[in-house]
LUMNUFI-59126 format. One record per residue: residue number from 1; x, y, z of N, C-alpha, C in turn. Coordinates in steps of 0.1 Angstrom, whole numbers. Each point is the difference from the previous one (the first is absolute). Layout:
N
(NUM, (X, Y, Z), (X, Y, Z), (X, Y, Z))
...
END
This chain:
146
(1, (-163, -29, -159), (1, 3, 14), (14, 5, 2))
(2, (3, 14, 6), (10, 3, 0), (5, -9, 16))
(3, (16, 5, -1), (7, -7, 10), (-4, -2, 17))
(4, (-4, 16, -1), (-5, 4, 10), (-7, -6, 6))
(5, (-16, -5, -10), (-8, -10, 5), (-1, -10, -1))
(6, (13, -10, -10), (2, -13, -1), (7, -1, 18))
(7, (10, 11, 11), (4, -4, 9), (-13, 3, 8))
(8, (-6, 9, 4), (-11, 0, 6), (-9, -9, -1))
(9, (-3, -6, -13), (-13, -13, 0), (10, -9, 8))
(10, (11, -7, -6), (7, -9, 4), (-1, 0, 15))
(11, (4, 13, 10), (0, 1, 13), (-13, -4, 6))
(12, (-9, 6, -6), (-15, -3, 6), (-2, -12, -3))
(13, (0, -7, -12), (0, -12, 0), (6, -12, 11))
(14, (11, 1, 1), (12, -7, 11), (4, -1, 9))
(15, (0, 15, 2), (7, 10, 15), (12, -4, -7))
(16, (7, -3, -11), (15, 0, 0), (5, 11, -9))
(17, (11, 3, -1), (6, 11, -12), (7, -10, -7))
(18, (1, 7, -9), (9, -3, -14), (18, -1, 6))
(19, (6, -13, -4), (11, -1, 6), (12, 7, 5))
(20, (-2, 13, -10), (12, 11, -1), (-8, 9, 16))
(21, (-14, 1, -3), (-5, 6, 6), (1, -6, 17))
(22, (-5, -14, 2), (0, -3, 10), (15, -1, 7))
(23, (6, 0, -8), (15, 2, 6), (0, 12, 6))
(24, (2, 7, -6), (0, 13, 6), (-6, 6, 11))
(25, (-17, 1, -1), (-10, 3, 11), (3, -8, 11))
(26, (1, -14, 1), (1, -8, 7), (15, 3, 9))
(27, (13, -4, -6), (11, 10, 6), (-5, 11, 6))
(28, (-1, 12, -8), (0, 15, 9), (-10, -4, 10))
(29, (-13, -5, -1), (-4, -3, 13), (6, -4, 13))
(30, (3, -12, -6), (6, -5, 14), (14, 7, 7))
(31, (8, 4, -11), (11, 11, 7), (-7, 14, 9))
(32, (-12, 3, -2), (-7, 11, 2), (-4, -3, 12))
(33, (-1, -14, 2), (-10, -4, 14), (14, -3, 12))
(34, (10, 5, -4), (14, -7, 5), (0, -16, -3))
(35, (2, -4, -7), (8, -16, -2), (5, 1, -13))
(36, (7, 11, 0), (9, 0, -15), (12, -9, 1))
(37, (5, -6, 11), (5, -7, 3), (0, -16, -5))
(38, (-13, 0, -1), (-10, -15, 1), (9, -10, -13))
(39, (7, -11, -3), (2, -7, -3), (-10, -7, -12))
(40, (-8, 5, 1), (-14, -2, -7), (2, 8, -16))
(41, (-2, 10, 5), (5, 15, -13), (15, -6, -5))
(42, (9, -7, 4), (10, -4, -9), (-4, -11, -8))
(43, (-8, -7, 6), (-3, -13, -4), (-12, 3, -15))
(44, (-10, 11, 1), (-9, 4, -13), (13, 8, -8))
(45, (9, 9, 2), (8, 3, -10), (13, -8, -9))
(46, (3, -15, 11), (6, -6, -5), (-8, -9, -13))
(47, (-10, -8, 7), (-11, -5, -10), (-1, 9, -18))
(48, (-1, 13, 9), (-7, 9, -20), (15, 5, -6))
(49, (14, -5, 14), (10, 9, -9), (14, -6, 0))
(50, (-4, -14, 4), (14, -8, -2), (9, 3, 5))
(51, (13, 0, -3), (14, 1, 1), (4, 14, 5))
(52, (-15, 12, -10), (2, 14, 5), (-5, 1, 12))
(53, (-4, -9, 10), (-7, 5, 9), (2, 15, 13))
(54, (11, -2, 1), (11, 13, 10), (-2, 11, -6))
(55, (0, -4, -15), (3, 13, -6), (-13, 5, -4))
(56, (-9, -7, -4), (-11, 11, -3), (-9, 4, 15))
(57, (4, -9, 13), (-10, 3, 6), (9, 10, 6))
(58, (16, 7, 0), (2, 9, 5), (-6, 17, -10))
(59, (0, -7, -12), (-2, 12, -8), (-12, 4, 4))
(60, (-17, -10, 6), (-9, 5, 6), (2, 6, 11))
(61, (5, -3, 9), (7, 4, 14), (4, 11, -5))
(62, (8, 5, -12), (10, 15, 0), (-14, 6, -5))
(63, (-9, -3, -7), (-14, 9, -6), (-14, -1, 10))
(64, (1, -4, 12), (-7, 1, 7), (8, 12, 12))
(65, (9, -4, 1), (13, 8, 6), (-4, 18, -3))
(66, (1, 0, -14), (-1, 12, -6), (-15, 8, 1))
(67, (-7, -10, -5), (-15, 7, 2), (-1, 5, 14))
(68, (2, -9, 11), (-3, 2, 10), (5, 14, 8))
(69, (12, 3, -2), (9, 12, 3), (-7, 12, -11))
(70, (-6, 0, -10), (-3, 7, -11), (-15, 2, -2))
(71, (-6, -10, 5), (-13, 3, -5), (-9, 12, 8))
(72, (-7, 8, -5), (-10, 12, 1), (-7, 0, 13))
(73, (-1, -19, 4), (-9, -2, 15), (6, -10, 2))
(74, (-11, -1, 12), (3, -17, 5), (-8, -8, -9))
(75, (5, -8, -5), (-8, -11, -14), (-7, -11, 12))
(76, (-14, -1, -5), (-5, -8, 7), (1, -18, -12))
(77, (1, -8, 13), (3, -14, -2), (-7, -7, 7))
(78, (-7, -10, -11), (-11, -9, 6), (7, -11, 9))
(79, (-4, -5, 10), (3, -13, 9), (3, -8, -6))
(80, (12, -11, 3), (-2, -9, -10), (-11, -12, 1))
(81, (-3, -3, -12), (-15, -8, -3), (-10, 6, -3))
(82, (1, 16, 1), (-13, 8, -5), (-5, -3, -18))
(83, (-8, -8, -4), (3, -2, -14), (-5, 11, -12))
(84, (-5, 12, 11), (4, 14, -6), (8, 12, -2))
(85, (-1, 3, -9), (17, 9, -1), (-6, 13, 3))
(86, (14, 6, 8), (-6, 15, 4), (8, 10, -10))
(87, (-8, 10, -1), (4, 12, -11), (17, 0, -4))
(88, (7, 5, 12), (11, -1, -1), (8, -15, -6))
(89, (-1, -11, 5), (0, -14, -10), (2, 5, -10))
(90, (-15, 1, -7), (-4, -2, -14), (8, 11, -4))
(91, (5, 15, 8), (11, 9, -10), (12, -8, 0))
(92, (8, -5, 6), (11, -8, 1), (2, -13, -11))
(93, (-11, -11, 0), (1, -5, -14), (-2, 8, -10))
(94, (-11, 11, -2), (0, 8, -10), (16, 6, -5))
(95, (5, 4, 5), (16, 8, 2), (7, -11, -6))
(96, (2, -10, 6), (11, -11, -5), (-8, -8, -13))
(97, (-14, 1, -3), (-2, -5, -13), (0, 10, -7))
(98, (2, 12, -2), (-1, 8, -9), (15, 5, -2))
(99, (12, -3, 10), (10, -4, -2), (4, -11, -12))
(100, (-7, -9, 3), (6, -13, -8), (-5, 2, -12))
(101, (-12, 6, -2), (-4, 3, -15), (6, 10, -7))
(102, (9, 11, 5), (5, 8, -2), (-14, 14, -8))
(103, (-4, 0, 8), (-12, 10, 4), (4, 15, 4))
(104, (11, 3, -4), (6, 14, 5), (-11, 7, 8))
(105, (-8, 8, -7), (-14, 8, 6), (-5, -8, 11))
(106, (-6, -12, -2), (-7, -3, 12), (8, -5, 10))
(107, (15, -7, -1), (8, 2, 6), (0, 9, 17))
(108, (7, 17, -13), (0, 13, 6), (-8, 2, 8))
(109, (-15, 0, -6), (-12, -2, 6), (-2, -3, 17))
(110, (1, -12, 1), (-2, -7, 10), (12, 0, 9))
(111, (14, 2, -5), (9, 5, 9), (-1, 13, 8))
(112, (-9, 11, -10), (0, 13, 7), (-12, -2, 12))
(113, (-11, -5, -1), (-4, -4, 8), (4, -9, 15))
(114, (7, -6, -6), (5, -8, 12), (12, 6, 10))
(115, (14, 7, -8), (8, 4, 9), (-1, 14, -2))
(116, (10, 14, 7), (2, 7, 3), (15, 5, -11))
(117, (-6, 11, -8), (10, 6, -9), (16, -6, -1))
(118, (5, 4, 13), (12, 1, 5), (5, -16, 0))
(119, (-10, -13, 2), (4, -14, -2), (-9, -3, -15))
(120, (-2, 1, -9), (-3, 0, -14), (9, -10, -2))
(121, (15, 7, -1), (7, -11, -6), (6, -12, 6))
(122, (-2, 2, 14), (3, -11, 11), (-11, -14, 1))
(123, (-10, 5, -8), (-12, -10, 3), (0, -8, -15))
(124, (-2, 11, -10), (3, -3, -14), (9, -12, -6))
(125, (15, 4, 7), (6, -11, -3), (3, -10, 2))
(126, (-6, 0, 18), (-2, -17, 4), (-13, -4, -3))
(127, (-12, 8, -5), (-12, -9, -7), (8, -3, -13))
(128, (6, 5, -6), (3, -5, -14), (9, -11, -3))
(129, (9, -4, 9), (7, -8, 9), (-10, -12, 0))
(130, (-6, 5, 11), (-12, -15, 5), (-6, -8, -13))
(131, (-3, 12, -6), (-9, -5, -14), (7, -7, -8))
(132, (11, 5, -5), (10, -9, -10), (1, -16, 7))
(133, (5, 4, 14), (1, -15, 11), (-10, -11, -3))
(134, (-15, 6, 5), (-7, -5, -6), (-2, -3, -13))
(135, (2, 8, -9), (-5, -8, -11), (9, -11, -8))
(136, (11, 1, 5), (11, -10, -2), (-4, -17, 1))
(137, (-7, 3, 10), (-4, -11, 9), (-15, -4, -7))
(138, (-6, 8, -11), (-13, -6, 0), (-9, 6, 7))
(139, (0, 10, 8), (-11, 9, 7), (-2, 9, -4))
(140, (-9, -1, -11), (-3, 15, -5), (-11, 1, 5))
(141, (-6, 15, 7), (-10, 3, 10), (-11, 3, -11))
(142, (-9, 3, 2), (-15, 1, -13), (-6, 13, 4))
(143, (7, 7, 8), (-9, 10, 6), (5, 13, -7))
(144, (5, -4, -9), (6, 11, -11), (-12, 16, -1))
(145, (-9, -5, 2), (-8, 10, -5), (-6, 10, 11))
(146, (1, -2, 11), (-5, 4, 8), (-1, 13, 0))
END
């Protein structure tokens, strides 16, 4: 079973994501819905990231930052608690797992898709950023393959 569909079964199975994953989705949601503020999102990144907590949840913050000013459209973002991921999601873990695997091509790939020429490298190197963060910590995303 590739990754793809070990997180897909998993999701159908649970409604939950994979921990690297649910951090993520779950954050950008809720900053998306306005409560990026929420005390809550410090409290799941402190949990998966210890002592780094400031620091990797600003490095999400600077790569959410970046996509957002850079990306091609407006990226659509599920509600939070939707226990399905929308297109855009699944390119965003795609991007930051194929970061961490060091997937050059599918990488490129999915960054060309997601931002605009001119932020390539603005998006690039705060997903590669996030990813190292993450994987530091034990969150390596499965969606490598997408």
């Amino acid at each position: 079973m590739s990754p793809r569909d070990h997180v897909a079964a998993t999701l159908a199975a649970t409604g939950e994501f994979a921990g690297g994953e649910h951090l993520l989705v779950w954050s950008w949601r809720r900053i998306a819905a306005g409560r990026g503020d929420c005390p809550l999102i410090l409290r799941e990144f402190a949990r998966a990231c210890g002592e780094d907590t400031v620091e990797v949840f600003a490095t999400f913050h600077t790569f959410l930052r970046a996509l957002a000013h850079g990306s091609r459209r407006r990226l659509r973002v599920g509600w939070p608690g939707a226990s399905v991921l929308t297109g855009d999601e699944r390119q965003l873990l795609a991007l930051i797992a194929a970061a961490q695997a060091g997937h050059g091509a599918l990488f490129e790939a999915h960054l060309r898709w997601l931002a605009r020429g001119e932020f390539h490298d603005a998006v690039a190197i705060a997903a590669q950023a996030l990813g190292r963060a993450l994987k530091a910590h034990a969150l390596c995303l499965a969606a490598g393959d997408r």
